[in-house]
PQR file with spaces between the fields and no chain letter, atoms N, CA, C, O and H, PARSE charges and radii, in Angstrom:
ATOM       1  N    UNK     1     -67.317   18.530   -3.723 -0.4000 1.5000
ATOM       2  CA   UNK     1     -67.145   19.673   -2.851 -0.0000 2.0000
ATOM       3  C    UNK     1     -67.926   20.854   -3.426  0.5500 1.7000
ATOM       4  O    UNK     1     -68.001   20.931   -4.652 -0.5500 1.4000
ATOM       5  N    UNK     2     -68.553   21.844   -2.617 -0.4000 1.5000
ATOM       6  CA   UNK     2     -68.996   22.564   -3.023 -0.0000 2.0000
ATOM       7  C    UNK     2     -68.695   24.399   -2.628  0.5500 1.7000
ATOM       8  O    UNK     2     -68.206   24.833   -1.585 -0.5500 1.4000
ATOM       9  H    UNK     2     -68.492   21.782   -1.621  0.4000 1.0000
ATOM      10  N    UNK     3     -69.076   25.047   -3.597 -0.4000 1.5000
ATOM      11  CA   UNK     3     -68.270   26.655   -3.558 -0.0000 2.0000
ATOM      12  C    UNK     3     -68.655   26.523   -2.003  0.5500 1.7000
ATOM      13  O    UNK     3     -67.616   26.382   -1.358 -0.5500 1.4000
ATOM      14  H    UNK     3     -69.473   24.695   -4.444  0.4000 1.0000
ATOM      15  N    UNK     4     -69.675   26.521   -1.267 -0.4000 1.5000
ATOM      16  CA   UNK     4     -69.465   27.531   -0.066 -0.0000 2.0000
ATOM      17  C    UNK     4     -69.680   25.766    1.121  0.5500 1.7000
ATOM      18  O    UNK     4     -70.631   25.005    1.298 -0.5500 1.4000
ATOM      19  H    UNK     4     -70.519   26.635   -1.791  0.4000 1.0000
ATOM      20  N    UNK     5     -68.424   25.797    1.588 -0.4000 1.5000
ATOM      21  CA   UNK     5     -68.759   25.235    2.544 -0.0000 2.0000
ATOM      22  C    UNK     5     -69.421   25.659    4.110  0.5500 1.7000
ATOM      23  O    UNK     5     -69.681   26.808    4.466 -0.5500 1.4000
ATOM      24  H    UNK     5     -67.651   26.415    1.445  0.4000 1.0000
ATOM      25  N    UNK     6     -69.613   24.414    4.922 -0.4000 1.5000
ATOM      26  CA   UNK     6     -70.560   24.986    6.137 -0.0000 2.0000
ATOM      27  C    UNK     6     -69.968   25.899    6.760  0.5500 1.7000
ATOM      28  O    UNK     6     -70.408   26.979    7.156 -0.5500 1.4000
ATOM      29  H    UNK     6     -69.402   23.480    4.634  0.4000 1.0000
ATOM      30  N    UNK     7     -68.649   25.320    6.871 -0.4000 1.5000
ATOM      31  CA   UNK     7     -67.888   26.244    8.138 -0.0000 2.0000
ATOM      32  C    UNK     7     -68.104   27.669    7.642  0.5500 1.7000
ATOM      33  O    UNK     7     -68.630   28.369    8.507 -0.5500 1.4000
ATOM      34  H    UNK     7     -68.292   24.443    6.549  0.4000 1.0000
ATOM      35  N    UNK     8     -67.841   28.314    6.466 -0.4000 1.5000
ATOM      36  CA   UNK     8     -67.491   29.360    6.198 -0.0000 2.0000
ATOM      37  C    UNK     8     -68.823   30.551    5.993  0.5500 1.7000
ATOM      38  O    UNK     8     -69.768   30.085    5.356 -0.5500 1.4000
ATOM      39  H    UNK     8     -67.414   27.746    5.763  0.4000 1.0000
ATOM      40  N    UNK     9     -68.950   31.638    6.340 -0.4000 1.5000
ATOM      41  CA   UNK     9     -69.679   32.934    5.852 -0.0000 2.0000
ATOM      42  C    UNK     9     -69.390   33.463    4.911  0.5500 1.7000
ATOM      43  O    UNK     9     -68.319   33.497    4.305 -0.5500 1.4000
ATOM      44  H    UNK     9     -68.182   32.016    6.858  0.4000 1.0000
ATOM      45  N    UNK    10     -70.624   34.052    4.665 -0.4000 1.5000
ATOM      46  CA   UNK    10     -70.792   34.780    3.429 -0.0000 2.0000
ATOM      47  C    UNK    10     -69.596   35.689    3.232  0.5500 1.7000
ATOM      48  O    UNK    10     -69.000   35.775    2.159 -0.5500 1.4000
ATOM      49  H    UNK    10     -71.495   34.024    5.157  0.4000 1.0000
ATOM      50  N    UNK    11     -69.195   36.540    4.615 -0.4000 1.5000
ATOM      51  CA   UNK    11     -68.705   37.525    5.041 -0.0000 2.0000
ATOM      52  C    UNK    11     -66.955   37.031    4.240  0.5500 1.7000
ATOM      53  O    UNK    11     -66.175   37.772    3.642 -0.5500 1.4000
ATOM      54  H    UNK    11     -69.680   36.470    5.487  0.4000 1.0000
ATOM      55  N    UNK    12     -66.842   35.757    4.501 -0.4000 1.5000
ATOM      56  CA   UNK    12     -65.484   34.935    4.047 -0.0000 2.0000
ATOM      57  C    UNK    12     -65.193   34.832    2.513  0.5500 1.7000
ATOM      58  O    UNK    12     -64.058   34.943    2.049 -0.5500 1.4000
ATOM      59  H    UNK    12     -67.476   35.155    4.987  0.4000 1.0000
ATOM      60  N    UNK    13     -66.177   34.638    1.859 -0.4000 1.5000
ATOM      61  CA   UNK    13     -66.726   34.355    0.401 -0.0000 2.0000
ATOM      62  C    UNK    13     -66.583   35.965   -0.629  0.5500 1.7000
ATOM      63  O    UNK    13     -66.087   36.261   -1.716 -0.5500 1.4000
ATOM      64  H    UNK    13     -67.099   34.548    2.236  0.4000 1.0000
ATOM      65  N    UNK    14     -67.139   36.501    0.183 -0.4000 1.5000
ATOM      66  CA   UNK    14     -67.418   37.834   -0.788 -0.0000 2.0000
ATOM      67  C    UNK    14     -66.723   38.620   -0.876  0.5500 1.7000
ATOM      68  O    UNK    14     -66.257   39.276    0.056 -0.5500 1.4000
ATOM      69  H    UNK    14     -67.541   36.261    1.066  0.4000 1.0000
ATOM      70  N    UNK    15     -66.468   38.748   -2.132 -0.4000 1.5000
ATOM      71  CA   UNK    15     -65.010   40.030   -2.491 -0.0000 2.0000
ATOM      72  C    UNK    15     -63.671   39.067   -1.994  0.5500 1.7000
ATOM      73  O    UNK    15     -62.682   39.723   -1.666 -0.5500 1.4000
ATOM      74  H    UNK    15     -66.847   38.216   -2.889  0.4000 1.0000
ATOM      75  N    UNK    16     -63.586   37.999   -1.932 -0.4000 1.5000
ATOM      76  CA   UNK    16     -62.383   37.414   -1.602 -0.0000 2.0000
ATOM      77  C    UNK    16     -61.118   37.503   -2.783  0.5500 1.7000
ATOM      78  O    UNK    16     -59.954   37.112   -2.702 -0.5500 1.4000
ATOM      79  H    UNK    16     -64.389   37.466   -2.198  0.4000 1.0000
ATOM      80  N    UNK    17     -61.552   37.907   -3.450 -0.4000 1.5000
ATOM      81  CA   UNK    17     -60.830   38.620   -4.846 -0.0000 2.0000
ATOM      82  C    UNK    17     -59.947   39.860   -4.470  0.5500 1.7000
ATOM      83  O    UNK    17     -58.852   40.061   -4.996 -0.5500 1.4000
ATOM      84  H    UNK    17     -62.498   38.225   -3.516  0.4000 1.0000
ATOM      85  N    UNK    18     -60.495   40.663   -3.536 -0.4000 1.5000
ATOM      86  CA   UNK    18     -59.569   41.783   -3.495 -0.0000 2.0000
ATOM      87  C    UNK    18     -58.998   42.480   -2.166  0.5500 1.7000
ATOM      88  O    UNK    18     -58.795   41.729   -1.213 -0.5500 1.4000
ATOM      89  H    UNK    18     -61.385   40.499   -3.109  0.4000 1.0000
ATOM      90  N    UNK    19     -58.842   43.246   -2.082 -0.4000 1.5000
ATOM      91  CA   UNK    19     -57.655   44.048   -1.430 -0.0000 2.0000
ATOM      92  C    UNK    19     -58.827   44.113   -0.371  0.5500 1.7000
ATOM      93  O    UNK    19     -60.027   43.937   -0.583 -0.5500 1.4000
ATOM      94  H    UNK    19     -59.006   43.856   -2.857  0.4000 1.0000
ATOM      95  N    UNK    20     -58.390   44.318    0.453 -0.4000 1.5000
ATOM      96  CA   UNK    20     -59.320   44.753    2.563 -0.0000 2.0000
ATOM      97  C    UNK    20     -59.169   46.382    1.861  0.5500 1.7000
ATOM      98  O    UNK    20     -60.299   46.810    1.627 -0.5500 1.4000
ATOM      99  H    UNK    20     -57.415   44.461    0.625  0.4000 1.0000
ATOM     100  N    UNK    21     -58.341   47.140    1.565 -0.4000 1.5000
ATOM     101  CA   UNK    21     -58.888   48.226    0.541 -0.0000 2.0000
ATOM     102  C    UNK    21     -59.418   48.839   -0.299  0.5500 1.7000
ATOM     103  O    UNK    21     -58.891   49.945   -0.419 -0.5500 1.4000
ATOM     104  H    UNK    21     -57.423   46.792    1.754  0.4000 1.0000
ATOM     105  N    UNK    22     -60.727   48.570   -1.381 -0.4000 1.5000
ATOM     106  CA   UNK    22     -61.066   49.126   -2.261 -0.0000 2.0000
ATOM     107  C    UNK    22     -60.855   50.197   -2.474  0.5500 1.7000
ATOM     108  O    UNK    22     -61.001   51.037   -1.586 -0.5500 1.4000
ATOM     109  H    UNK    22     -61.155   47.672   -1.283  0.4000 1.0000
ATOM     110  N    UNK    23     -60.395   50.564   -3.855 -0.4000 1.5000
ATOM     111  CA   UNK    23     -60.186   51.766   -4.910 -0.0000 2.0000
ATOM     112  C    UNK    23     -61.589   51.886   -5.479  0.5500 1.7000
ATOM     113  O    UNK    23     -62.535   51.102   -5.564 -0.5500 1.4000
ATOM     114  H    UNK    23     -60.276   49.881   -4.576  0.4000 1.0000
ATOM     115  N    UNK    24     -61.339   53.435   -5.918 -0.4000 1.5000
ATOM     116  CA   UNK    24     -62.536   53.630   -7.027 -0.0000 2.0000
ATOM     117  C    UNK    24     -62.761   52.712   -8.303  0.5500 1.7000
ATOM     118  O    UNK    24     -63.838   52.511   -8.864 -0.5500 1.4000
ATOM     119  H    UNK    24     -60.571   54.071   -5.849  0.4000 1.0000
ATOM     120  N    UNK    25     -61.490   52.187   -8.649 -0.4000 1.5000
ATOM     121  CA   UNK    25     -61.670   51.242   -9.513 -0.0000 2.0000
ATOM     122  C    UNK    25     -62.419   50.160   -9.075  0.5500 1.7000
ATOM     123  O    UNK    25     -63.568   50.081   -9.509 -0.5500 1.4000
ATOM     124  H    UNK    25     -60.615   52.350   -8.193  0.4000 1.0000
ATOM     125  N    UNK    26     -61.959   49.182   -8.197 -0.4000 1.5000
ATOM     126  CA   UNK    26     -62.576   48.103   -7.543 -0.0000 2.0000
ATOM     127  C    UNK    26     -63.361   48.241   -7.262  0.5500 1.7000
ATOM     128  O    UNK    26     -63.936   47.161   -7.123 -0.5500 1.4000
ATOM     129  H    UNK    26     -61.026   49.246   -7.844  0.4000 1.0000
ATOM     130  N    UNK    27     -64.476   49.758   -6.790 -0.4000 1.5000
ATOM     131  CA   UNK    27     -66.028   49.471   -6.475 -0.0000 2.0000
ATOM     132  C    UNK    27     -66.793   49.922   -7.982  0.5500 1.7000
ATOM     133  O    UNK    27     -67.988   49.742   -8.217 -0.5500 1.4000
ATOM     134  H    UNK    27     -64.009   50.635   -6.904  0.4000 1.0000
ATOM     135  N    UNK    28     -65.827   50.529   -8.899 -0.4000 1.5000
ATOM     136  CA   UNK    28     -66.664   50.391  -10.309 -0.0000 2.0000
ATOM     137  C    UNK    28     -66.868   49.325  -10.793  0.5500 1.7000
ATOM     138  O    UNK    28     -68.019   49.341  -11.229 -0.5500 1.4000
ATOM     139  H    UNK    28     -64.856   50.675   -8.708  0.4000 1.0000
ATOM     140  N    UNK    29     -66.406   48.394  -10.970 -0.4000 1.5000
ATOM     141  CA   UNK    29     -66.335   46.951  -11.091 -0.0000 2.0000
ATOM     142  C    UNK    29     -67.228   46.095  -10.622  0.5500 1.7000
ATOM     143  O    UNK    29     -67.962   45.379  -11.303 -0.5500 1.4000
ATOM     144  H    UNK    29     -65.471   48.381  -10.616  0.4000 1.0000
ATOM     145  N    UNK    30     -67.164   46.173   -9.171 -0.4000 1.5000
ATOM     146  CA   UNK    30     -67.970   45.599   -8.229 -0.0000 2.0000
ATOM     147  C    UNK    30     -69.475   46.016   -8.419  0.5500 1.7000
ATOM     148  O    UNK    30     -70.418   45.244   -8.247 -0.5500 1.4000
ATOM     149  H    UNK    30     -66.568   46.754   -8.617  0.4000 1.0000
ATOM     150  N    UNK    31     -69.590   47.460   -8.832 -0.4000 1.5000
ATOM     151  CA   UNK    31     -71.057   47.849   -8.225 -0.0000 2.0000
ATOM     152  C    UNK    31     -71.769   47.657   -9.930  0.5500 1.7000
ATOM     153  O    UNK    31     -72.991   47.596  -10.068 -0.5500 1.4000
ATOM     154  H    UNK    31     -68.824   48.087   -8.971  0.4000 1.0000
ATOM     155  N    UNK    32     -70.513   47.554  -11.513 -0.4000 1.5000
ATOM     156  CA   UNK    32     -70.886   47.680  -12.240 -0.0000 2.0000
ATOM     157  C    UNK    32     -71.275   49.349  -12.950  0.5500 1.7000
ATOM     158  O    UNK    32     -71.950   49.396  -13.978 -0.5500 1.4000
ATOM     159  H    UNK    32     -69.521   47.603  -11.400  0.4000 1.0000
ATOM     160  N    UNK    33     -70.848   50.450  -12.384 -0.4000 1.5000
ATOM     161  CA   UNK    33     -70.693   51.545  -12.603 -0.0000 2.0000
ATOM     162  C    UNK    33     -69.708   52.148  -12.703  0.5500 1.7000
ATOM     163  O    UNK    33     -68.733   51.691  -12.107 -0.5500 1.4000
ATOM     164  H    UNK    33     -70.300   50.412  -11.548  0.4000 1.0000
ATOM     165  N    UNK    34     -69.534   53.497  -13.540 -0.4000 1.5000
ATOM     166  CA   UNK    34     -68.518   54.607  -13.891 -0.0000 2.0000
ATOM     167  C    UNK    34     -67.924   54.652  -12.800  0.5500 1.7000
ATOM     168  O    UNK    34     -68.564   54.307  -11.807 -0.5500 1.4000
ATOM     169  H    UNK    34     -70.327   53.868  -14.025  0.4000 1.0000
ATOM     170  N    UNK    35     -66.373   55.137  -12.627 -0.4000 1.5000
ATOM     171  CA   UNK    35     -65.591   56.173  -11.414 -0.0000 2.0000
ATOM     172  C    UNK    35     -66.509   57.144  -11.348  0.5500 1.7000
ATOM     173  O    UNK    35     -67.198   57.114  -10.328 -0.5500 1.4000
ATOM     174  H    UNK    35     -65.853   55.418  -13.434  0.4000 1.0000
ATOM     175  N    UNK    36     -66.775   58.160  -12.265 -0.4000 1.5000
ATOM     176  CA   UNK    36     -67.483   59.302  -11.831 -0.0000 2.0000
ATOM     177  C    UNK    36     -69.048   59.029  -11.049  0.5500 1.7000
ATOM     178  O    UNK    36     -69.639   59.965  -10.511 -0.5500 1.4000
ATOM     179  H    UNK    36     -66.215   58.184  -13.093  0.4000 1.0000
ATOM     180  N    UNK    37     -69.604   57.633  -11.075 -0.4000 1.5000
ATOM     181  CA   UNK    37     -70.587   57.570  -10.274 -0.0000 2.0000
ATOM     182  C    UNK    37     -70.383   57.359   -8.600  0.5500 1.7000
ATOM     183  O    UNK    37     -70.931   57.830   -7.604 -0.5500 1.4000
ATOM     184  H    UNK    37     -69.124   56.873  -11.512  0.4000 1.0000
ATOM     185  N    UNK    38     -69.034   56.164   -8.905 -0.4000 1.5000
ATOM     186  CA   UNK    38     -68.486   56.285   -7.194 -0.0000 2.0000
ATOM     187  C    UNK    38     -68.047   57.475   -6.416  0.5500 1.7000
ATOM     188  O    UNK    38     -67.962   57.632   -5.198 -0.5500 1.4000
ATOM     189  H    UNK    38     -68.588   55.781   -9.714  0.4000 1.0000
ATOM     190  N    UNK    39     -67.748   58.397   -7.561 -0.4000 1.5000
ATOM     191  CA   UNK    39     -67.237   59.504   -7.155 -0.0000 2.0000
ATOM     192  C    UNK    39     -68.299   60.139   -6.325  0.5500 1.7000
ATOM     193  O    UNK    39     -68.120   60.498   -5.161 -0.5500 1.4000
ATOM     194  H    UNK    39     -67.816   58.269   -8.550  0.4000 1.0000
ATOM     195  N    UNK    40     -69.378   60.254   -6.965 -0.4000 1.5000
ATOM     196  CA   UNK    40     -70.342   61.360   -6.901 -0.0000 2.0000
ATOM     197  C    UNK    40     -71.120   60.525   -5.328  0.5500 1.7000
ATOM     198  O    UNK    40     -71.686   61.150   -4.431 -0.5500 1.4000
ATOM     199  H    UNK    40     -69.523   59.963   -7.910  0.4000 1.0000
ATOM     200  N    UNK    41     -70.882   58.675   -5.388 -0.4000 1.5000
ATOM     201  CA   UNK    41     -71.282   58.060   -4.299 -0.0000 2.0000
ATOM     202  C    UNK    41     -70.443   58.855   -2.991  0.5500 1.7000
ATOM     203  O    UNK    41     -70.948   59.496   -2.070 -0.5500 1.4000
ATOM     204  H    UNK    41     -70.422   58.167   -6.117  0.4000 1.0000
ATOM     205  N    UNK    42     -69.203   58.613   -3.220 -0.4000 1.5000
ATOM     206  CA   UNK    42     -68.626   59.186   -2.023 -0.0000 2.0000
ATOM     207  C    UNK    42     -68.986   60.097   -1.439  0.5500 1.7000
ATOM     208  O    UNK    42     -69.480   60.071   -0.312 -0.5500 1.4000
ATOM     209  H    UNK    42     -68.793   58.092   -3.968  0.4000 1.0000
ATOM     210  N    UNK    43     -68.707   61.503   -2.439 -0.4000 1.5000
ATOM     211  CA   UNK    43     -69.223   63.001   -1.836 -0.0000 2.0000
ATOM     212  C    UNK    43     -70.841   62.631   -0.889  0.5500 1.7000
ATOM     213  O    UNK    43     -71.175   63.306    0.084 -0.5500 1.4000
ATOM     214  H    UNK    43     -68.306   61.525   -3.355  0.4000 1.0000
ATOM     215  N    UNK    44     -71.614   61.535   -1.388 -0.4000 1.5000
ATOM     216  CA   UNK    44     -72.978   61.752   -0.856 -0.0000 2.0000
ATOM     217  C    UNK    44     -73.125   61.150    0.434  0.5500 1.7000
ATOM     218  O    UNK    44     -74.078   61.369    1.182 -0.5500 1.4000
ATOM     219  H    UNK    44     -71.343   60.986   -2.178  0.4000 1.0000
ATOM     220  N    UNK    45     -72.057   60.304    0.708 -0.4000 1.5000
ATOM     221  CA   UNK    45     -71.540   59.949    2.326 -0.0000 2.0000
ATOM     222  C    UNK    45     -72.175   57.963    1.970  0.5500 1.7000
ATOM     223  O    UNK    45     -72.259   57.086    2.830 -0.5500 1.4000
ATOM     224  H    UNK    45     -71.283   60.126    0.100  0.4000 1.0000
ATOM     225  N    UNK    46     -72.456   57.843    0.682 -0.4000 1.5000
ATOM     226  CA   UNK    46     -73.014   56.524    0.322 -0.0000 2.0000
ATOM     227  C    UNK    46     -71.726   55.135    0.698  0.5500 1.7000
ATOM     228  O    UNK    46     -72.024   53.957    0.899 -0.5500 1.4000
ATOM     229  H    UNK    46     -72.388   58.555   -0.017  0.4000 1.0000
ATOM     230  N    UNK    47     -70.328   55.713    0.707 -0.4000 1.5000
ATOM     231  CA   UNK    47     -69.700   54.451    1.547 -0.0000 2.0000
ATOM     232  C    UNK    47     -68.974   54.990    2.844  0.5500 1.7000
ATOM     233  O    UNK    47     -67.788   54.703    3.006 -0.5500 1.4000
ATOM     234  H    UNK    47     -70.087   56.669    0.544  0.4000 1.0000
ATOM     235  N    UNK    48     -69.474   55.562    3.534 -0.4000 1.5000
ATOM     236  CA   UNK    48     -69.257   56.200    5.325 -0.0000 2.0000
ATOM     237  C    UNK    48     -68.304   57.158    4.940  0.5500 1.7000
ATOM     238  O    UNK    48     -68.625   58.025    4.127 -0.5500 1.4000
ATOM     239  H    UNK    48     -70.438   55.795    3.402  0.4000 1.0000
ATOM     240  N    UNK    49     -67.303   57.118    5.364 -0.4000 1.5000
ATOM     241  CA   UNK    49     -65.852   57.771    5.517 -0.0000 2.0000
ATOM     242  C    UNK    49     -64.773   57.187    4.803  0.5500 1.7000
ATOM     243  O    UNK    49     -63.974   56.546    5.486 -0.5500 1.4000
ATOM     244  H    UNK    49     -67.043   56.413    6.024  0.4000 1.0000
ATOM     245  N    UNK    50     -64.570   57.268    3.566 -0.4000 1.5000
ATOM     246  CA   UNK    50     -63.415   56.389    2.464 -0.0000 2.0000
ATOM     247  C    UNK    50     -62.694   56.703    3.437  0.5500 1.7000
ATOM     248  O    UNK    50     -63.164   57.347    4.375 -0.5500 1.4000
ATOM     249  H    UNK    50     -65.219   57.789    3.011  0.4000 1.0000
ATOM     250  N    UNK    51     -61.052   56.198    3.389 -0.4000 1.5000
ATOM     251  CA   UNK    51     -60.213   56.775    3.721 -0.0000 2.0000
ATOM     252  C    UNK    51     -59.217   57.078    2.507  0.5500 1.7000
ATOM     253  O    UNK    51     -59.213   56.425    1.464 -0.5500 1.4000
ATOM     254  H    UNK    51     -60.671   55.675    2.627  0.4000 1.0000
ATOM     255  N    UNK    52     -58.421   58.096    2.769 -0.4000 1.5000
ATOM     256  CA   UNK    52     -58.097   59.191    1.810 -0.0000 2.0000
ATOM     257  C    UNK    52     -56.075   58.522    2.053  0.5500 1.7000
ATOM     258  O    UNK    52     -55.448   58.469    3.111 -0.5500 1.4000
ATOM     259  H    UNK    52     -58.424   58.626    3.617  0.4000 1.0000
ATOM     260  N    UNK    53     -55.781   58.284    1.194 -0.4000 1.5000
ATOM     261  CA   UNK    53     -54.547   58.244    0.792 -0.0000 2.0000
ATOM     262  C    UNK    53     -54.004   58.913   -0.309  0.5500 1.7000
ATOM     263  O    UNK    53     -54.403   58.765   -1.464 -0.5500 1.4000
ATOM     264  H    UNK    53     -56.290   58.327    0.334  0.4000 1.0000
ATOM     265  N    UNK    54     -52.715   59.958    0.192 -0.4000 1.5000
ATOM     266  CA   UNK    54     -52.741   60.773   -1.212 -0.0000 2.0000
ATOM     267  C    UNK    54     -53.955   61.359   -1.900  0.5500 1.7000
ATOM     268  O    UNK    54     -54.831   61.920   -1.242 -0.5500 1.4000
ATOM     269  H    UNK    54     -52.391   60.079    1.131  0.4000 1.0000
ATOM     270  N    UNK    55     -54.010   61.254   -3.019 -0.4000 1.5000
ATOM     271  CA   UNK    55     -55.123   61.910   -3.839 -0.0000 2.0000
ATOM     272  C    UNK    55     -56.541   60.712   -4.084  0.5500 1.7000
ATOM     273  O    UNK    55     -57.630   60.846   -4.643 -0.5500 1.4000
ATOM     274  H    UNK    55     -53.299   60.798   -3.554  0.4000 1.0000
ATOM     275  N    UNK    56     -55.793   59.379   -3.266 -0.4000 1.5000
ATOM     276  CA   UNK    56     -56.599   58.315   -3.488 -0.0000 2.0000
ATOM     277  C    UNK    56     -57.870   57.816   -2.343  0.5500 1.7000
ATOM     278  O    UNK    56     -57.466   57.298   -1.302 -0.5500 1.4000
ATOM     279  H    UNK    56     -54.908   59.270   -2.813  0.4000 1.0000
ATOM     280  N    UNK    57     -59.377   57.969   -2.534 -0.4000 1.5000
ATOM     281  CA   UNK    57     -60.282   56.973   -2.205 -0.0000 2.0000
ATOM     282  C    UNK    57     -60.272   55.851   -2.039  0.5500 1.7000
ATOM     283  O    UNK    57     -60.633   55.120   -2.962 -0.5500 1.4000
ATOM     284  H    UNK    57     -59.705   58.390   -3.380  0.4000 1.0000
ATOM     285  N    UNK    58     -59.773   55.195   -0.549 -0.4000 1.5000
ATOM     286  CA   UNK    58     -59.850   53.833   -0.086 -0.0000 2.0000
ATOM     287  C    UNK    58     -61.264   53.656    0.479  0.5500 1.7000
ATOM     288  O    UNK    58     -61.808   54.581    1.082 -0.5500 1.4000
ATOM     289  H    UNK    58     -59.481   55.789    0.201  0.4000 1.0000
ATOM     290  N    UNK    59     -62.087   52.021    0.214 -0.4000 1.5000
ATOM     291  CA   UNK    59     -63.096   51.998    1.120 -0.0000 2.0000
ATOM     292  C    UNK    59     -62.925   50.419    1.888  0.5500 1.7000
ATOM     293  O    UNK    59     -62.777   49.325    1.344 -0.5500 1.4000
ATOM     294  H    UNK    59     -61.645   51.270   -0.275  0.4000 1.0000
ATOM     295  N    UNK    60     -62.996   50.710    3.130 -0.4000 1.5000
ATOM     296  CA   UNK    60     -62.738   48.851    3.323 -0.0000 2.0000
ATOM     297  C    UNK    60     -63.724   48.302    3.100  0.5500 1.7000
ATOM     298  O    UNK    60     -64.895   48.647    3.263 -0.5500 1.4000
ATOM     299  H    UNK    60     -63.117   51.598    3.572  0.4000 1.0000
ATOM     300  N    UNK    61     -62.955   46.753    2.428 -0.4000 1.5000
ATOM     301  CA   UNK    61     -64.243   45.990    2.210 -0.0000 2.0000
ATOM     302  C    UNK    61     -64.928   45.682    2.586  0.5500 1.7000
ATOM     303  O    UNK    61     -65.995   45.601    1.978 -0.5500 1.4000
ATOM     304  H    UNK    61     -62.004   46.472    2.296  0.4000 1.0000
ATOM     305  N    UNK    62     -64.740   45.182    4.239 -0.4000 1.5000
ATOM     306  CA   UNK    62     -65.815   44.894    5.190 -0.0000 2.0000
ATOM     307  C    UNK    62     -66.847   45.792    5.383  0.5500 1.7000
ATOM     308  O    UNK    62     -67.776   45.414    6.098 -0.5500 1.4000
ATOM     309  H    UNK    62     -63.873   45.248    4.733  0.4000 1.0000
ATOM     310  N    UNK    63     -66.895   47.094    4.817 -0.4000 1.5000
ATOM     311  CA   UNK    63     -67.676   47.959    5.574 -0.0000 2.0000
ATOM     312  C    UNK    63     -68.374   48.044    3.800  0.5500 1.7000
ATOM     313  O    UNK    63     -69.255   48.903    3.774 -0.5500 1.4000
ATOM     314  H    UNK    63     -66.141   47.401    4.236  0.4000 1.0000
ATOM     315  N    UNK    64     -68.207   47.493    2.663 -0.4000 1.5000
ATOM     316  CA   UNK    64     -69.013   47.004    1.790 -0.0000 2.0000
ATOM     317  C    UNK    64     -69.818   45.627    2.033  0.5500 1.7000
ATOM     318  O    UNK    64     -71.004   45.448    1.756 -0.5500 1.4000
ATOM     319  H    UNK    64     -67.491   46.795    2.684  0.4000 1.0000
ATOM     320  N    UNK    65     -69.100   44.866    2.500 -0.4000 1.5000
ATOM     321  CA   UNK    65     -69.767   43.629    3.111 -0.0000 2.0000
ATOM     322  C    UNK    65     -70.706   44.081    3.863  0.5500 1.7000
ATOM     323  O    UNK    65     -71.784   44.224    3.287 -0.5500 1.4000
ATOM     324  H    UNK    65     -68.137   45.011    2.726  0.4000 1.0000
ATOM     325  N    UNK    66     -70.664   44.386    5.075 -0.4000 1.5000
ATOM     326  CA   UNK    66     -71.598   44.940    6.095 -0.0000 2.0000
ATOM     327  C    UNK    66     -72.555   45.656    5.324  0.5500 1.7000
ATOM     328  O    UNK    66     -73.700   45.204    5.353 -0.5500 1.4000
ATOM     329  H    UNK    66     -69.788   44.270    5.543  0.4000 1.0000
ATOM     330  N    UNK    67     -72.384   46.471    4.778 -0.4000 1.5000
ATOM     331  CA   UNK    67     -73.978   47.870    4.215 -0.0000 2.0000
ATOM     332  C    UNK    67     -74.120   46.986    3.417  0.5500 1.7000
ATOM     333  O    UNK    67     -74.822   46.147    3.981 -0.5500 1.4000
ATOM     334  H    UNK    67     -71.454   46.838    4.755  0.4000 1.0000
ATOM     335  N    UNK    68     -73.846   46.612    2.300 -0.4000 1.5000
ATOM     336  CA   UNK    68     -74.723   46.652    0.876 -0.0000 2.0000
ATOM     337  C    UNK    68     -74.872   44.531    0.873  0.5500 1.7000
ATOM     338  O    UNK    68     -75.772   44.027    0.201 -0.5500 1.4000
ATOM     339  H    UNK    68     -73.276   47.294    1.843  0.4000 1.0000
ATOM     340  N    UNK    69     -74.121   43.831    1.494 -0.4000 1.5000
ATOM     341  CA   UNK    69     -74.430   42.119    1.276 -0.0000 2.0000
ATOM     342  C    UNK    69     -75.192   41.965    2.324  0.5500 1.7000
ATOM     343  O    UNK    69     -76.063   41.137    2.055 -0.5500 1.4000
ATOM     344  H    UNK    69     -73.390   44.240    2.039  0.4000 1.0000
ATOM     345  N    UNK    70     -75.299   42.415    3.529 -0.4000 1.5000
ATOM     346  CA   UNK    70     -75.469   41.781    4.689 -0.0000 2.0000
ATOM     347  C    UNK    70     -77.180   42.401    4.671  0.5500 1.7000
ATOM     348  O    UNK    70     -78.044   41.836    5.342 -0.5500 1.4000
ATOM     349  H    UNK    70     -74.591   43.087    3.748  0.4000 1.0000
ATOM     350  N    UNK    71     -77.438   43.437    3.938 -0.4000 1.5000
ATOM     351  CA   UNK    71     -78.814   43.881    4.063 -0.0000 2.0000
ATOM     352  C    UNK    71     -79.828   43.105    3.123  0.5500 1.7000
ATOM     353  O    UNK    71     -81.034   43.098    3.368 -0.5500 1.4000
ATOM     354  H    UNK    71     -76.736   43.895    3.394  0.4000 1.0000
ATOM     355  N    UNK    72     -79.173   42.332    1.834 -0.4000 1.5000
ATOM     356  CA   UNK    72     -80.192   41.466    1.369 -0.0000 2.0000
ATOM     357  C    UNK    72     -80.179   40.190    1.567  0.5500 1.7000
ATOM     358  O    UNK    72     -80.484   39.408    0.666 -0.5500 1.4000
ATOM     359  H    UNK    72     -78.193   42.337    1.635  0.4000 1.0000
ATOM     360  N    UNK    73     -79.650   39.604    3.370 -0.4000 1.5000
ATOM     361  CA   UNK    73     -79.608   38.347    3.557 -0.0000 2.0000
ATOM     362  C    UNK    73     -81.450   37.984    4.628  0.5500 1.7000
ATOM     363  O    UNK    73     -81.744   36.841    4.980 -0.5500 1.4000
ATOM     364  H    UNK    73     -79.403   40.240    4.101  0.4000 1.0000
């Protein structure tokens, strides 16, 4: 058997590790950079419209899927 079967998309595969929410943590991780760089990503409008819980930066994942996987297919 192999990691990606036919039936399934990329879209299914990627980030299947985490939350339909990303934190600033989870896209430091992901992107391999500081909080203070996601930070400074956000303010620059680099993941659309986080959504804001409490004092907290949510970004959905799909809308990381979509911009940043789906553009180097």
């Amino acid at each position: 058997m192999t990691i990606l079967q036919e039936n399934y998309t990329l879209e299914q595969y990627a980030l299947s590790g985490y939350k339909d929410l990303l934190s600033v943590d989870d896209l430091s991780e992901i992107f391999g950079v500081s909080k203070n760089t996601i930070y400074k990503s956000i303010q620059n409008g680099d993941f659309g419209k986080p959504i804001r819980i409490g004092r907290a930066y949510k970004v959905p994942r799909m809308f990381i899927i979509n911009k940043f996987f789906n553009e180097y297919q």
